[in-house]
C-alpha positions, -999 to +999 in steps of 0.1 A: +615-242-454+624-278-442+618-286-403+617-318-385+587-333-365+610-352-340+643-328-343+657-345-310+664-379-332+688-357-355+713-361-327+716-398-339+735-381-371+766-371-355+771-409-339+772-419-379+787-387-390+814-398-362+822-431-386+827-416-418+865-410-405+868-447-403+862-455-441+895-444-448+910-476-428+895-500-459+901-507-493+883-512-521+854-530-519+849-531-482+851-490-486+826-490-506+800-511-487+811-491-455+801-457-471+764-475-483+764-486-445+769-450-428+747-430-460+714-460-450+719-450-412+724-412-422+688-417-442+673-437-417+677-412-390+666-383-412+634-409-419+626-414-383+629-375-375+603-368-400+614-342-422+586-319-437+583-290-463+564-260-453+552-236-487+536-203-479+510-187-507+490-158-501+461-146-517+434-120-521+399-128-516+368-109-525+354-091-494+322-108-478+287-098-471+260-114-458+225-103-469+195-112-444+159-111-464+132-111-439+103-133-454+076-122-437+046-103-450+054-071-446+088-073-462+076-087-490+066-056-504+098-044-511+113-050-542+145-065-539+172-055-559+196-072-578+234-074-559+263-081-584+282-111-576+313-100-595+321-073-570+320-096-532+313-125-522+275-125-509+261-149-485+223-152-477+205-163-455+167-161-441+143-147-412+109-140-409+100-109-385+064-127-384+075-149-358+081-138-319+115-151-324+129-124-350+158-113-330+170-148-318+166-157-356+192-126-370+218-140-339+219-170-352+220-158-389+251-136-381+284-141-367+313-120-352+326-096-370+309-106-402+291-070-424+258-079-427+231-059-450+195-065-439+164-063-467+133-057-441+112-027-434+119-039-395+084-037-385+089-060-353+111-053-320+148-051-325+155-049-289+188-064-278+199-063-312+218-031-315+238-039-286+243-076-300+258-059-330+284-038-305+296-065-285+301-088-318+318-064-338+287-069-366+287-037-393+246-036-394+234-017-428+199-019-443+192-014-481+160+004-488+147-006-520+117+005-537+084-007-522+050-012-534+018+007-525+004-004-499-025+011-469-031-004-437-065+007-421-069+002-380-091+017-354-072+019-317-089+026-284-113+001-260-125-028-268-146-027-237-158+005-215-187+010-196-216+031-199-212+072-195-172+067-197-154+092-223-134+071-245-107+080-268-104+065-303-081+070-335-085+059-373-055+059-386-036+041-417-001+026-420+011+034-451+043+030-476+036+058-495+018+091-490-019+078-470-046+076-489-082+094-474-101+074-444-136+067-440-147+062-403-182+046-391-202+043-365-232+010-370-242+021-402-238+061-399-205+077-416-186+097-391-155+111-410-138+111-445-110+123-451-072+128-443-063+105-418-052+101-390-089+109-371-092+112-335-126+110-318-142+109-285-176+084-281-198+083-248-218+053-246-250+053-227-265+020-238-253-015-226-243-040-251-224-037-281-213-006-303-198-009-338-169+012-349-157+005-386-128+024-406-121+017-443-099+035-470-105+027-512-068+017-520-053-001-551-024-022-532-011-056-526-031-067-496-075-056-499-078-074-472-062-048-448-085-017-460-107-023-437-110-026-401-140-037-379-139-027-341-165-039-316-166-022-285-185-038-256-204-015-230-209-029-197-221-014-162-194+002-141-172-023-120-174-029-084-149-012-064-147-014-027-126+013-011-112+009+022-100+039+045-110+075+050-125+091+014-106+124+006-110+126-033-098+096-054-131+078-052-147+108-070-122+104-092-129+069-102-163+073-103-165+075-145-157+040-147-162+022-115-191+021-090-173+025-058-183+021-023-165+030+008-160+010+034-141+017+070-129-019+073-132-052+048-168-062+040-184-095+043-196-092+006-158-087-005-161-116-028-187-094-047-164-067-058-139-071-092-109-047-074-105-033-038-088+002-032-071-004-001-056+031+021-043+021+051-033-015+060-055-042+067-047-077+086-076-100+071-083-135+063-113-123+046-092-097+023-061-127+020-084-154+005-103-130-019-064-122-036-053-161-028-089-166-054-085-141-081-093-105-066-072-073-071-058-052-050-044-013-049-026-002-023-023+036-014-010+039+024+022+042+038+028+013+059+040-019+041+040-043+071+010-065+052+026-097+040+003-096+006+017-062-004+043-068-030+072-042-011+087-034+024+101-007+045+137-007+040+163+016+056+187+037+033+219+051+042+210+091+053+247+097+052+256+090+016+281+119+003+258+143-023+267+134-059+281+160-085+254+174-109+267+182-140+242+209-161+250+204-196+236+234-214+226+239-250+241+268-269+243+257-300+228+277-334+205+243-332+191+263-302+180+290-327+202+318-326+185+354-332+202+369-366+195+407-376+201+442-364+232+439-363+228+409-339+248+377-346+249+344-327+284+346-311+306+340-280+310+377-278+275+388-284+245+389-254+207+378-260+186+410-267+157+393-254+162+362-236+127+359-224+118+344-257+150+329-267+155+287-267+194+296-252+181+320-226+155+298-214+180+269-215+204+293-191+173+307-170+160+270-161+202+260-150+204+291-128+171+282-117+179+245-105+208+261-085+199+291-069+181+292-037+147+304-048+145+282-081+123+251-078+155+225-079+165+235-044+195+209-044+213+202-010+241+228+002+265+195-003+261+194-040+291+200-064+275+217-097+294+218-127+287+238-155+294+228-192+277+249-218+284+236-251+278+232-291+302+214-311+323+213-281+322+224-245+330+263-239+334+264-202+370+285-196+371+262-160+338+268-152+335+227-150+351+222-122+326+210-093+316+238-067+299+234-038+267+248-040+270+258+001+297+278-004+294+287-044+259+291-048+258+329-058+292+328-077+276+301-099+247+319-110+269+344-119+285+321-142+254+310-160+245+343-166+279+348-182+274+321-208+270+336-245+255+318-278+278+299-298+272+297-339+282+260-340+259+229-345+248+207-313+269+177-311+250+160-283+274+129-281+305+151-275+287+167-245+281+135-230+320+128-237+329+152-221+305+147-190+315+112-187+355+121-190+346+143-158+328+118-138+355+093-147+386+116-136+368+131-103+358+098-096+327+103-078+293+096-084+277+117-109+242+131-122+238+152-159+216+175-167+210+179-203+189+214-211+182+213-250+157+212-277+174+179-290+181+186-325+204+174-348+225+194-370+210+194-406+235+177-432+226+164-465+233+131-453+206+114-434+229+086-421+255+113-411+222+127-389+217+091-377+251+081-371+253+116-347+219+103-331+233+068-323+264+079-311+247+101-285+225+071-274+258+051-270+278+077-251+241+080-226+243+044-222+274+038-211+268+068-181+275+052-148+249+082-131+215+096-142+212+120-176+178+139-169+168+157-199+150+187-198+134+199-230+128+238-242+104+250-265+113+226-300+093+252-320+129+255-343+126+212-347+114+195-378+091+177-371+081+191-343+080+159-313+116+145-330+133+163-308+114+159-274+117+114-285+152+120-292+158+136-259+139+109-241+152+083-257+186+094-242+172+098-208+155+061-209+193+045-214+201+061-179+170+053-163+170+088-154+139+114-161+130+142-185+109+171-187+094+183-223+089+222-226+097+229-191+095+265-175+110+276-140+079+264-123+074+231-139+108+218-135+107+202-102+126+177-099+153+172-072+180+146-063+186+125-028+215+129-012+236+141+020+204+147+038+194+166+015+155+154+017+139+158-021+103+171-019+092+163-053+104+128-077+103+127-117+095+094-118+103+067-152+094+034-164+114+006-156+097-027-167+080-015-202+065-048-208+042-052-185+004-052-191+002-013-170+032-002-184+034-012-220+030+015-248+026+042-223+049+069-213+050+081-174+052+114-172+049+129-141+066+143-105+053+129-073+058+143-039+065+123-007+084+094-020+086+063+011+118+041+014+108+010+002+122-023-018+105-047-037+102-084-026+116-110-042+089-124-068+073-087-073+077-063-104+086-028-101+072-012-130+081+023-125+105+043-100+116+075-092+149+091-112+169+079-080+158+046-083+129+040-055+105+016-063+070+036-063+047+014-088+053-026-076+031-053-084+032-095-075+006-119-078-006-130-045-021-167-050-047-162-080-052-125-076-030-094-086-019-061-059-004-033-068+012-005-041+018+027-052+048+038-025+043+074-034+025+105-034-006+101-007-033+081-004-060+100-028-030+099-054-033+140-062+000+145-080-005+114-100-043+117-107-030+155-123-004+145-142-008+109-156-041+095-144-035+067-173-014+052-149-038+045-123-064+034-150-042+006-158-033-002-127-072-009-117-074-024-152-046-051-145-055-061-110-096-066-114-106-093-108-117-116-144-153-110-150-175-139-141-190-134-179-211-168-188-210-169-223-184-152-248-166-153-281-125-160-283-107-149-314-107-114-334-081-121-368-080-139-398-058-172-391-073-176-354-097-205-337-129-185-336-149-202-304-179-197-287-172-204-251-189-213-221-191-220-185-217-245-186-226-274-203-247-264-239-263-277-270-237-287-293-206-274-271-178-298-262-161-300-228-123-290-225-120-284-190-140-279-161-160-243-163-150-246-203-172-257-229-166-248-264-183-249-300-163-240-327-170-208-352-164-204-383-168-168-398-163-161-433-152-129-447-137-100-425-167-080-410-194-078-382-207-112-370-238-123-340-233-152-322-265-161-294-265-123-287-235-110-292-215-094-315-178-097-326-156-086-351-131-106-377-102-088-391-069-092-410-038-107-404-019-089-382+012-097-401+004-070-425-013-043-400+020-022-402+036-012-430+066+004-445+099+013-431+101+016-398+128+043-397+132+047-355+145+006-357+164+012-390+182+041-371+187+023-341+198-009-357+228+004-387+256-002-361+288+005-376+272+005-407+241+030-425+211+028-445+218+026-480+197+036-508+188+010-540+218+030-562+240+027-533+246-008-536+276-007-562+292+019-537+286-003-506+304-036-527+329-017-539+338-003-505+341-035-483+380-043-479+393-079-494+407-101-475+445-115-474+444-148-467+478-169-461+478-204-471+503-226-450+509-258-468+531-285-449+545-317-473+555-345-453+590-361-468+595-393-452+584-411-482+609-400-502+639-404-479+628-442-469+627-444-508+660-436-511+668-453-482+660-483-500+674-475-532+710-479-512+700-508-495+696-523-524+727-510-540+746-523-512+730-558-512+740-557-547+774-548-540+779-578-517+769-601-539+790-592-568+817-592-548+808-625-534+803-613-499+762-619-495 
């Protein structure tokens, strides 16, 4: 096709085309030379308006993948296989889950909309990335390939404790194939052989330091990891002062802290590591021990202190009541009864519902609504009921009712509901509970009563894709989803179900409740002055020092309205979202307030002491320790470090002295006293696939086994390309151009006109 870059100079043609009329008024020669005149303007004009050539191709290219190899240690135990190059066109490219930066790395190794297949065993934190993947249109699949043999030996629990305390520790292996047997120690004494993992409970009543040793005989790639030195450090109890009347939690306390009660701050306070704090204080005393490094707790119920990390704030007691929608397991995933002449049905009725997953799914709904259950919601509630399996069976019963007016009418209609023999399909559930939320428009919570399984297939990416897409329809849920688990007896193994249905509660924010019972489930939700008595309460900053790799679970009474300050962290809040663990750094020294509960902390100390163990961990103050040893793996600075000045130490700062270590083999090693421990590289601690990530990570894409390749190639669509090609022609008509000005220059002159 021929176009013009200037067209609006081709109106110059019809000024000469205007001339060529004129010709016919000459004769001979002169007709000629006046036909070369107007043809040199007619060229000159097309010249000037640039005339150009476009040619369109198109062609078919082979589709694209990109393959990501993670170099790090771990990953290079999997044998990578071979991907045909005849078949697609295959980019690679490079990152190393060994470094901090791993999910920055695969961002920048990946583009929009590109399919991407990833050779790692993912044994560092995808977070961000799955949702990275959505946004950028990315098809995430994984290719596991054959991996070698390989054990990991470690030893969790304390490294330090002090004397008479219980403490908890596990053996346990990280393995790529079936685990090999462990051998645990204690000094030089043989504690265990055997299958691992090994749990086991040590009391220490001597001061110093204890040696805990684990070790498994396995031919693999790495020796180095088959054993694992722990030292354990026993010290006396820490100094707690406790300020405000003494009801219980001191007691409490009292296996690993010395505490003493006091009815107003001390003159020794500088003396104590951490001070538990009931009722508020105004102090200079109490303000410079935090501004210099003390800790702080916080139990009471007025927050007018300005070192306490929250405030009283005032919510709005006239907020309309939100709709709860109870989202109710039926499902044959619920395990339906079979036999005399019983068959899981919506016509048939549970012969014994007492010890049936469905009835107690049923019981525990009619038991968050009915006046005498433990969920006591307001009268102002609108409940709606959707019972479901692979779809919702609710014949109307989803419309909101309020619970004022309804109450009676809608435990009738629980107790209606009948077993279904069709899978669970969790993610069309929550569909169907966001559609409602969307049309009523109002603010919504969910209640999802289940065990959590997925529907066996043959296919274990069809299982995972299922998994994912519930997680994605939970996330997107502009209320709470509060999960309530029944007995997972029928669920393979056993806990997948109860992660699964936590896993969907954590993407609301909202609670959940594993094997729950019509006493246990207690929870309740805010609204219309509707006070709630009791608060499931949920993590919300999981990477803090208290919170990290530990689950809350637990319900707290007597929640006070408070917000956090500006600079402070709230690590965990109630399902409604009220701050009830906060902590800030006050100058050098750490507070915590606990805005729940009462001041000995009953509920909490029930139902997840942990929490308040870490909490006294985090803010105590350092301990004034004169001499000790930095470093514990393979690859670090082993130093011997001081506060004062010693033979052969170096100064690096004032209270820090240093002289350098240098231990040899992993093991046991003494050092002026004490004792410390040298182990592997952490790089290779873990190992294997780590299935949770590759399940959370194959976006649009699935995990793919070594003979899958060919099938995953041959899959990926080509790509039409269409190739544009513009050729300029100017060239070629000031060529000819010239060609007839030369013809008419010749003209003249043979006609002896030049």
């Amino acid at each position: 096709m021929i176009s013009f870059q200037n067209p609006e100079l081709l109106i110059l043609l019809l000024i000469t085309i205007l001339l060529l009329p004129k010709i016919r008024y000459f004769v001979g020669v002169k007709k000629e030379i006046g036909l070369l005149n107007i043809l040199i303007a007619i060229t000159l004009v097309l010249t000037f308006a640039g005339p150009q050539v476009t040619l369109e191709a198109s062609s078919e290219l082979d589709p694209q993948v990109t393959v990501v190899r993670d170099a790090s240690e771990s990953s290079s135990l999997i044998n990578e296989p071979e991907f045909p190059e005849d078949e697609a066109n295959i980019v690679y490219r490079s990152v190393n889950s060994d470094r901090s930066d791993f999910v920055s790395q695969i961002k920048s190794s990946t583009q929009e909309g590109e399919t991407v297949l990833f050779v790692s065993d993912f044994q560092s934190s995808t977070r961000d990335l799955p949702e990275y993947f959505r946004e950028n249109n990315i098809s995430a699949n994984v290719i596991r390939s054959d991996i070698k043999k390989e054990d990991a030996v470690r030893i969790e629990g304390p490294d330090t404790t002090v004397i008479g305390a219980e403490n908890q520790f596990e053996a346990l292996i990280s393995s790529t194939m079936n685990k090999s047997q462990i051998t645990v120690g204690r000094g030089n004494e043989t504690i265990y052989s055997g299958e691992p993992p090994h749990e086991f409970e040590i009391t220490f009543e001597e001061e110093g330091y204890h040696e805990l040793w684990a070790s498994t005989d396995s031919e693999d790639e790495f020796e180095e990891n088959n054993e694992y030195f722990k030292t354990v450090r026993v010290r006396e109890k820490p100094e707690v002062a406790a300020i405000g009347p003494s009801e219980g939690l001191e007691d409490q306390l009292d296996e690993f802290y010395s505490v003493q009660n006091f009815d107003s701050v001390p003159e020794n306070i500088d003396e104590f590591e951490n001070v538990l704090l009931k009722e508020p204080v105004q102090s200079r005393d109490l303000e410079n021990y935090l501004i210099e490094g003390g800790g702080l707790i916080y139990t009471g119920d007025d927050y007018s202190p300005s070192y306490l990390p929250v405030e009283a704030s005032e919510q709005d007691a006239d907020t309309d009541a939100p709709v709860v929608i109870l989202l109710m397991d039926i499902s044959q995933n619920m395990g339906c009864p079979a036999g005399e002449g019983f068959e899981c049905g919506s016509g048939d009725e549970l012969e014994n519902p007492s010890q049936e997953q469905i009835g107690m799914s049923l019981r525990l709904a009619a038991g968050i609504v009915d006046d005498e259950g433990r969920g006591s919601l307001p009268d102002n509630t609108r409940i709606s009921l959707m019972p479901y399996a692979d779809r919702i069976y609710s014949n109307g019963i989803e419309e909101p009712r309020l619970l004022g007016t309804h109450r009676q009418e809608i435990v009738r209609d629980i107790s209606s509901i009948r077993p279904q023999s069709e899978p669970a399909h969790h993610d069309r559930a929550l569909i169907a509970a966001n559609s409602l939320l969307l049309d009523i428009e109002a603010d919504g919570n969910v209640v999802m009563i289940s065990n959590g399984k997925i529907p066996f297939s043959a296919n274990p990416s069809r299982q995972q894709r299922m998994r994912i897409d519930a997680l994605d329809e939970a996330r997107i849920m502009d209320g709470k989803l509060v999960t309530v688990g029944v007995d997972s007896g029928y669920q393979q193994p056993p806990d997948r179900g109860e992660a699964f249905l936590e896993e969907l509660s954590s993407r609301t924010n909202g609670g959940q409740y594993f094997n729950a019972n019509e006493d246990s489930l207690n929870f309740n939700f805010t609204a219309g002055g509707g006070s709630t008595d009791v608060q499931a309460l949920r993590t919300t900053e999981s990477n803090h020092f208290i919170t990290r790799d530990y689950s809350v679970q637990a319900s707290v009474p007597q929640i006070d309205t408070t917000e956090a300050k500006d600079t402070a962290s709230e690590l965990v809040s109630t399902s409604d979202g009220r701050p009830f663990l906060t902590t800030w750094r006050y100058g050098v020294g750490k507070v915590a307030s606990f805005s729940g509960d009462n001041q000995e902390l009953n509920a909490l100390m029930t139902e997840s002491p942990g929490l308040v163990g870490r909490t006294f961990s985090w803010t105590s103050r350092a301990e004034r320790r004169e001499l000790w040893v930095e470093g514990s793996r393979a690859g670090d600075e082993f130093k011997l470090v001081s506060r004062s000045n010693k033979d052969n130490f170096t100064r690096r700062s004032e209270n820090r002295y240093v002289n350098d270590l240098n231990p040899g083999d992993n093991g046991f090693y003494s050092e002026v006293n004490l004792t410390y421990s040298k182990n592997y590289r952490p790089e290779i601690e873990r190992v294997g696939y780590n299935e949770d990530a590759l399940a959370e990570i194959t976006v649009d894409g699935r995990v793919y086994d070594e003979d899958e390749i060919d099938d995953f190639l041959s899959g990926l669509e080509s790509e039409s390309r269409e190739n544009v090609e513009s050729r300029d022609l100017r060239p070629y008509t000031l060529a000819l151009t010239l060609l007839m000005y030369l013809g008419f220059v010749g003209l003249r002159k043979r006609n002896g006109l030049a």
